[in-house]
C-alpha positions in Angstrom: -9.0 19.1 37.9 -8.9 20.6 41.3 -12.1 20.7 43.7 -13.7 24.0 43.5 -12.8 25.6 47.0 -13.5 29.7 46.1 -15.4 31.6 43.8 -14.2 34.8 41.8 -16.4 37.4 40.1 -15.8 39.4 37.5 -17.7 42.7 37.7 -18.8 44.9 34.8 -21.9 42.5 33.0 -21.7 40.3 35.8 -22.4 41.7 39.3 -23.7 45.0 37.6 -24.2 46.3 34.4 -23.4 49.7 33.0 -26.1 52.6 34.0 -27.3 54.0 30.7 -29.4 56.4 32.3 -26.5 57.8 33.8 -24.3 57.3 30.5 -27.0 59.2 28.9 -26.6 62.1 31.8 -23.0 62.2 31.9 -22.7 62.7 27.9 -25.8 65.6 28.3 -23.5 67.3 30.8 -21.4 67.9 27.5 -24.2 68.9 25.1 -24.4 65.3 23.8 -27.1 63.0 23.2 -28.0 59.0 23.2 -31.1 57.5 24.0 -30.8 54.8 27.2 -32.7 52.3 25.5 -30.5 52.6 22.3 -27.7 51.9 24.8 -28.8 49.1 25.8 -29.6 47.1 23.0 -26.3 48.0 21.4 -24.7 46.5 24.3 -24.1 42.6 22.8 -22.6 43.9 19.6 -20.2 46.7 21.6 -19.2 44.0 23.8 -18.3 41.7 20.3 -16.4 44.7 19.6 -14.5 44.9 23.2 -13.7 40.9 22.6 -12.3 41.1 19.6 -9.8 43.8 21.0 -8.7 41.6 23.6 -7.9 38.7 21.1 -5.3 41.8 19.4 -3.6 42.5 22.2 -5.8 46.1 23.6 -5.8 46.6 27.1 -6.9 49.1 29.7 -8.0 52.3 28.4 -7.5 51.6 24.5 -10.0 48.3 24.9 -12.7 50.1 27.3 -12.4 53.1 24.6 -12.9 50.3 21.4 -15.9 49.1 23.6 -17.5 52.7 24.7 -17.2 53.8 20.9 -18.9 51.1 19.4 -21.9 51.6 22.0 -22.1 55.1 21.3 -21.8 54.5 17.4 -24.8 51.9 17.6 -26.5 53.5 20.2 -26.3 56.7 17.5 -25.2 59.0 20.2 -25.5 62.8 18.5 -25.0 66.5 19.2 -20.7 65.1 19.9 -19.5 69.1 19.1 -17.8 69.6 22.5 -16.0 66.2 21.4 -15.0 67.6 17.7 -18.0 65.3 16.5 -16.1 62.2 17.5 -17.2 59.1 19.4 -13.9 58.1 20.2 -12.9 61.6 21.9 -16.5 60.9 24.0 -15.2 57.5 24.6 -12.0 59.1 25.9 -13.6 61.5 27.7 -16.1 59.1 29.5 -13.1 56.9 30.7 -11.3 59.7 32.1 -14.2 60.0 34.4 -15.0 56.5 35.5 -13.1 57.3 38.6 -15.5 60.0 39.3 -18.2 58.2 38.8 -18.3 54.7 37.7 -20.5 53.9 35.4 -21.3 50.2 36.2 -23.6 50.8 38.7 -27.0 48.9 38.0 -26.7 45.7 39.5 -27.8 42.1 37.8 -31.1 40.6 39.2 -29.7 38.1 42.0 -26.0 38.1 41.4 -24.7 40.0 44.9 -27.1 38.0 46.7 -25.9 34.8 45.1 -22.8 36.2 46.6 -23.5 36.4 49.9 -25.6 33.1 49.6 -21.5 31.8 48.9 -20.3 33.8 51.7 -23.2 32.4 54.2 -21.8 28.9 53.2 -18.4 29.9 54.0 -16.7 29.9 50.7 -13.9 32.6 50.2 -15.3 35.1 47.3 -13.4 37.7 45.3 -13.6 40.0 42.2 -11.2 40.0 39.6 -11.9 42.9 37.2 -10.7 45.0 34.3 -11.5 47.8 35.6 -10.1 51.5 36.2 -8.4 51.2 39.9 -10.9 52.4 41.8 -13.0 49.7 41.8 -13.1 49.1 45.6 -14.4 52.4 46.2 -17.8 52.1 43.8 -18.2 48.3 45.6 -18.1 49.7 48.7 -20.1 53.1 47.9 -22.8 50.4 46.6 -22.5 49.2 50.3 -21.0 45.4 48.9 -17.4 45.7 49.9 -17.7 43.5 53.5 -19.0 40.4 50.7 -15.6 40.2 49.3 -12.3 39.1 50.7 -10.4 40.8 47.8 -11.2 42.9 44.8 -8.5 42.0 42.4 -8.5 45.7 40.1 -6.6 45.8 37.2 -6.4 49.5 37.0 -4.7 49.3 40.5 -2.3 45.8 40.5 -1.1 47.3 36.6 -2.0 43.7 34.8 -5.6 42.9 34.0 -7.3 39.5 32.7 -6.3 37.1 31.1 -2.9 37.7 32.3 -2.4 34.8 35.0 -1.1 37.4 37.4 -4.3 39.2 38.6 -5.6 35.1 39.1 -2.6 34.5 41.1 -3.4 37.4 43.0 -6.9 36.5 44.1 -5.9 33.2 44.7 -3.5 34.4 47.1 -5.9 36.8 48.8 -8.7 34.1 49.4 -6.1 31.4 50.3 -6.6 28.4 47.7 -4.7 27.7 44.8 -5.4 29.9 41.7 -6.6 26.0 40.0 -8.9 25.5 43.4 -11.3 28.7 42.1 -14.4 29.0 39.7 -14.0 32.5 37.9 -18.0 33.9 37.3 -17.4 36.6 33.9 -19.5 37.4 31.0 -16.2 37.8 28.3 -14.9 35.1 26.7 -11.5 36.0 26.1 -10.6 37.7 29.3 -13.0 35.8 31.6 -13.1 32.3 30.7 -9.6 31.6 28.9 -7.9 33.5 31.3 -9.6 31.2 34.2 -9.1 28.0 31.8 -5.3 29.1 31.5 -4.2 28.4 35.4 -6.1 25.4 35.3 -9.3 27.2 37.2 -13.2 26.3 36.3 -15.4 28.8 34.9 -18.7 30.2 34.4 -19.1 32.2 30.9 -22.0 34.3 32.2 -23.6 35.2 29.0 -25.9 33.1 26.8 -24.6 30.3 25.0 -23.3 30.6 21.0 -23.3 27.5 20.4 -19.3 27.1 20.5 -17.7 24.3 22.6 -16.7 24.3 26.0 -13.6 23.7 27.2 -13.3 21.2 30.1 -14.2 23.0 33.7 -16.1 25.5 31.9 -19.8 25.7 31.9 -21.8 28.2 30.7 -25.3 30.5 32.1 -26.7 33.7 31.8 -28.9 33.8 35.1 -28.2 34.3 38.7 -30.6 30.8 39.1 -28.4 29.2 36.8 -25.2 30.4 38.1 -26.4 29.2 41.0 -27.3 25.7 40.0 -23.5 25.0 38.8 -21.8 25.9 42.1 -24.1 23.8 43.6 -23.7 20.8 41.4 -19.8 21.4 41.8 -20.7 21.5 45.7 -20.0 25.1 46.5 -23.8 25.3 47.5 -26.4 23.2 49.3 -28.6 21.4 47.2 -32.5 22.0 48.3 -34.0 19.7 50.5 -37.0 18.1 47.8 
């Protein structure tokens, strides 16, 4: 296995996590209602949900819409008229607006400034996302986009994770071979088999299930313990004792 030489993040529920207060706003705008707390505890069973669509083949809109209409079915979002009473019309609805106004917006404790702990140490850093093509403009609206040397958007390259192209393409951009990279994401099937695939490391950034790891991959769900992998695979200094 190639030495780690540049890291790649993945963005949604890794860098930053979706804003349910603003999920909860944008649906009100509508007439509908969800609670932001029931929105974010149904987040770990809508994400099973967006997984599962990945291992059947749904990509791009018809996989962020399986995802956004599981959260708003456990999340027990109501008052759906102007949506014909439908979660999947909301879901539908809410997509066609990410451009306007992203909805992963809430950054995770510690993860951009791990980043620019990478970047102080002169590794190359990238994101490679699923994401609607307009990625670069909410990274750099968030005041981030100088931290990355590319941000690898599915919606705008028209090929998303765990397709090997979008690696290749990073790879490219940062200058290292696509097997020279760690890949940071939090889903399984787009995040870590697509890295494993081109030979890259990983990090699944979630907590662990108990399943085995495949070789190069390693798994935490904390900036801290993101943090203590890339330095034991020499991407960061070790502390002085």
């Amino acid at each position: 296995m190639n030495a780690p030489r540049a890291v790649t993040f993945d963005y949604g529920q890794t860098l930053a996590e979706q804003d349910s207060e603003l999920l909860a706003k944008r649906l009100g705008e509508r007439g509908a209602r969800v609670v932001p707390a029931r929105v974010d505890a149904s987040s770990d069973a809508a994400w099973r949900v967006y997984n599962a669509a990945k291992r059947d083949g749904y990509e791009g809109e018809d996989a962020w819409c399986r995802f956004m209409s599981a959260l708003l079915t456990h999340a027990g979002a109501t008052e759906l008229g102007a949506f014909g009473g439908s979660v999947d019309a909301a879901a539908r609805w809410l997509f066609s607006e990410q451009p306007k106004r992203n909805l992963w917006r809430r950054p995770l404790p510690g993860m951009f400034e791990l980043v620019k702990k990478l970047k102080a140490n002169g590794v190359p850093v990238g994101i490679v996302s699923n994401s609607e093509g307009r990625l670069i403009e909410l990274v750099r609206e968030l005041d981030h986009v100088d931290d990355f040397i590319v941000v690898a958007d599915s919606g705008a390259l028209g090929f998303e994770k765990p397709d090997r192209r979008i690696f290749d393409h990073a790879a490219a951009a940062l200058g290292v071979d696509v097997a020279s990279i760690v890949h940071i994401g939090d889903a399984w099937e787009a995040d870590v088999e697509g890295a494993v695939r081109v030979g890259a490391r990983a990090i699944w950034f979630s907590a662990h299930d108990g399943r085995p790891l495949p070789d190069g991959v390693r798994v935490a769900s904390t900036a801290p313990g993101v943090s203590a992998i890339l330095t034991d695979w020499g991407l960061l200094p070790a502390r002085a004792c």
